[in-house]
C-alpha positions in Angstrom: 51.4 -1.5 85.1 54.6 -3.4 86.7 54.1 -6.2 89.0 55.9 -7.6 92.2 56.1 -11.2 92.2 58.3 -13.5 94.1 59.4 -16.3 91.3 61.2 -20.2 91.3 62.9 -20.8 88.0 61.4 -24.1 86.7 63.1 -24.4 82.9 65.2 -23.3 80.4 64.8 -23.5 77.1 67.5 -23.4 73.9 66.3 -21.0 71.3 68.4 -19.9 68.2 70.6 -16.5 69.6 69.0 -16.8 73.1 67.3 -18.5 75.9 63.4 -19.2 76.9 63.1 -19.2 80.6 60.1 -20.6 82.5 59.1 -18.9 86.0 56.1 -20.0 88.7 54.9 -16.1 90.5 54.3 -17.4 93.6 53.3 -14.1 94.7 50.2 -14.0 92.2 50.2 -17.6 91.4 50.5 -17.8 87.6 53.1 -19.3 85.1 55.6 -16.6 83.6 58.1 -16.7 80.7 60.9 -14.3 81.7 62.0 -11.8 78.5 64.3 -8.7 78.7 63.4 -5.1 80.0 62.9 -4.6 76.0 60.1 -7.9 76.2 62.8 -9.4 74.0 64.1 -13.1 74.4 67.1 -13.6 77.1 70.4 -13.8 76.2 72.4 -17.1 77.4 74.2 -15.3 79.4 70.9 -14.3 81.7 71.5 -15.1 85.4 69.0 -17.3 85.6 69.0 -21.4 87.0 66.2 -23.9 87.3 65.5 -23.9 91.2 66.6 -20.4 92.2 64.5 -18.0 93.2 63.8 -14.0 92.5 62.2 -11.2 93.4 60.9 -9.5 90.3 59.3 -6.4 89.0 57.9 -7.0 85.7 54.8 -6.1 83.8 52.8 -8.5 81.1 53.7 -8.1 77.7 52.1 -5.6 75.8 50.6 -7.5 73.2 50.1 -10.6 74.1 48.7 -13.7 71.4 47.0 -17.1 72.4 48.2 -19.1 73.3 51.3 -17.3 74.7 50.2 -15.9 77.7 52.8 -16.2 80.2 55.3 -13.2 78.5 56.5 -10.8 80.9 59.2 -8.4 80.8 61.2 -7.9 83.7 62.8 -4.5 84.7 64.6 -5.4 87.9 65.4 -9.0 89.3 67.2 -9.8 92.6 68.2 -13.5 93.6 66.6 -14.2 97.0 67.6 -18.3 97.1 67.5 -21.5 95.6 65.3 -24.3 96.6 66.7 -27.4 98.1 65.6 -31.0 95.9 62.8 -31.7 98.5 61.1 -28.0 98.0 61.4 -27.9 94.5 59.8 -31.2 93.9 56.8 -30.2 96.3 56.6 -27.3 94.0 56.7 -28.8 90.8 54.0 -31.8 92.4 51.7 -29.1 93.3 51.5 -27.4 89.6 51.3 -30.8 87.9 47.8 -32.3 86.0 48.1 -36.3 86.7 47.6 -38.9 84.7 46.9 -37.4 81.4 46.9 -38.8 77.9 48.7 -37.3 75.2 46.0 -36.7 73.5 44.2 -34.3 76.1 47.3 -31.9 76.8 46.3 -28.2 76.1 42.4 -29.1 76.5 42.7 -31.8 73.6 43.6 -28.8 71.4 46.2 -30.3 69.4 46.4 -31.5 66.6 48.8 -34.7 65.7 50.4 -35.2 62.5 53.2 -37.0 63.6 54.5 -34.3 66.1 51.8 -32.3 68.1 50.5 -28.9 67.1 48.0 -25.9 67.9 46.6 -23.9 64.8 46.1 -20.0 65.3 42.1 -19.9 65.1 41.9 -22.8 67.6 43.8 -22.2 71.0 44.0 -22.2 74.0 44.8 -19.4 76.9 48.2 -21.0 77.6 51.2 -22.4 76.3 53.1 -24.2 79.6 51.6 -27.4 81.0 53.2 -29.9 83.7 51.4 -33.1 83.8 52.3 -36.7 84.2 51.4 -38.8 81.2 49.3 -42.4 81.3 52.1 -43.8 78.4 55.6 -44.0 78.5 57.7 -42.0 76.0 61.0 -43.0 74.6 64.3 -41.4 73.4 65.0 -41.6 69.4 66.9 -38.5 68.4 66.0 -35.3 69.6 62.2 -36.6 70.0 60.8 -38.6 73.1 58.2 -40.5 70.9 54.9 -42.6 72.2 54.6 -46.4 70.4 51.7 -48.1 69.8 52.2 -51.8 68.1 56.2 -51.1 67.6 55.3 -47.7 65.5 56.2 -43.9 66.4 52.1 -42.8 66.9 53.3 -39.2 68.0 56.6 -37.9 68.8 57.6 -34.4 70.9 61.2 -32.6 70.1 63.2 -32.0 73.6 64.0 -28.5 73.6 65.5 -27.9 77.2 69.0 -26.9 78.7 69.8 -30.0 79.9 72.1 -31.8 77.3 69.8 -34.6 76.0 72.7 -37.4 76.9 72.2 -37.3 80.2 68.2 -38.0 79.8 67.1 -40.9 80.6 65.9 -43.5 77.3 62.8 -44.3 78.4 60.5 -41.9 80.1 57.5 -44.2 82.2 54.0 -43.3 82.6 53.9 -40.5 85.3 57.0 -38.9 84.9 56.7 -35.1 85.7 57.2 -33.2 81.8 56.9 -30.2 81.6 55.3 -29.0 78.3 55.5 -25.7 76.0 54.3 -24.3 73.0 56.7 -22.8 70.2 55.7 -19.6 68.6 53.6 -19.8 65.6 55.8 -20.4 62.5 55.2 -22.0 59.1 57.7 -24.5 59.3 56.8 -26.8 56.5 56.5 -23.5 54.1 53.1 -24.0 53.0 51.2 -21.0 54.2 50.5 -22.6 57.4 51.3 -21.4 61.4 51.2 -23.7 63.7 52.6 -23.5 67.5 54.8 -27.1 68.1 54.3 -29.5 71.4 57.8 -28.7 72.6 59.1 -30.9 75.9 61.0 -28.3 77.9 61.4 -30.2 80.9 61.4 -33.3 83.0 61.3 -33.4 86.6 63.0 -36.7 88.0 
């Protein structure tokens, strides 16, 4: 059944041949990842902009797997506004967890090997988190990475729009991140699916 939601654009994310983009309803209050009409990923050339805001008819996709919730396709979007700085930061304050340590994102579901991951038999009901962390996190690469004693403990690969030059080196403790799950894929090719810790935002 298709839904009416009001929606702020919050992220977007680069994706081989397309685009992932991350919406707050604030008509029925719940996290969205916008897809095609087809519930296929966007192309880059979807209108889309972190901050604007739409008015939306989509409906869930049908078949959704844990902990990718937030799919929806969306039949018909019309651009209503876009926030000024000051409303968009109230926004993104109000749907952030504070003060959390790495090792509790996603209900402490992850497991760290280096970079953070969720296994398929042990998930959670969502895969988009805003929080503040208790650490810092620094720039090396691609990865903002947590040290403990000069070593890399756990490291997350930046993922979002925003050309990783103009971040910032050093993220501190309660910077607003914006965190995401990748879909289940067996990336070290041996046999095993596991959904990455993607950072897909930050919120200055």
């Amino acid at each position: 059944m298709a839904v009416q939601g009001n929606v702020v654009i919050l992220s977007k994310t680069l994706m081989s041949e397309g685009i992932c983009v991350g919406a707050w309803d604030v008509s029925n209050e719940k996290m969205l990842r916008l897809l095609d009409e087809k519930a296929q990923k966007l192309s880059h050339n979807a209108p889309y902009e972190i901050g604007e805001c739409y008015a939306i008819t989509y409906s869930p996709h049908y078949r959704i797997t844990p902990p990718h919730s937030e799919d929806a396709a969306v039949y018909e979007c019309n651009y209503l506004d876009t926030l000024d700085e000051d409303d968009f930061n109230d926004l993104i304050s109000s749907l952030c967890d504070e003060d959390i340590q790495l090792d509790e994102l996603f209900d402490g579901k992850l497991v760290w090997d280096g970079s953070g991951y969720m296994e398929p038999d042990d998930t959670t009901d969502y895969s988009v988190k805003i929080a503040t962390l208790d650490c810092s996190l620094t720039k090396n690469g691609n990865y903002y990475e947590h040290s403990r004693f000069g070593t890399s403990a756990k490291r997350i690969r930046y993922v979002g729009a925003r050309p990783l030059a103009e971040l910032p080196y050093r993220l501190p403790a309660g910077t607003r991140i914006r965190f995401s799950l990748a879909r289940f894929w067996d990336k070290d090719r041996d046999g095993k699916l596991r959904a990455y810790l993607q950072l897909s935002g930050i919120y200055e």
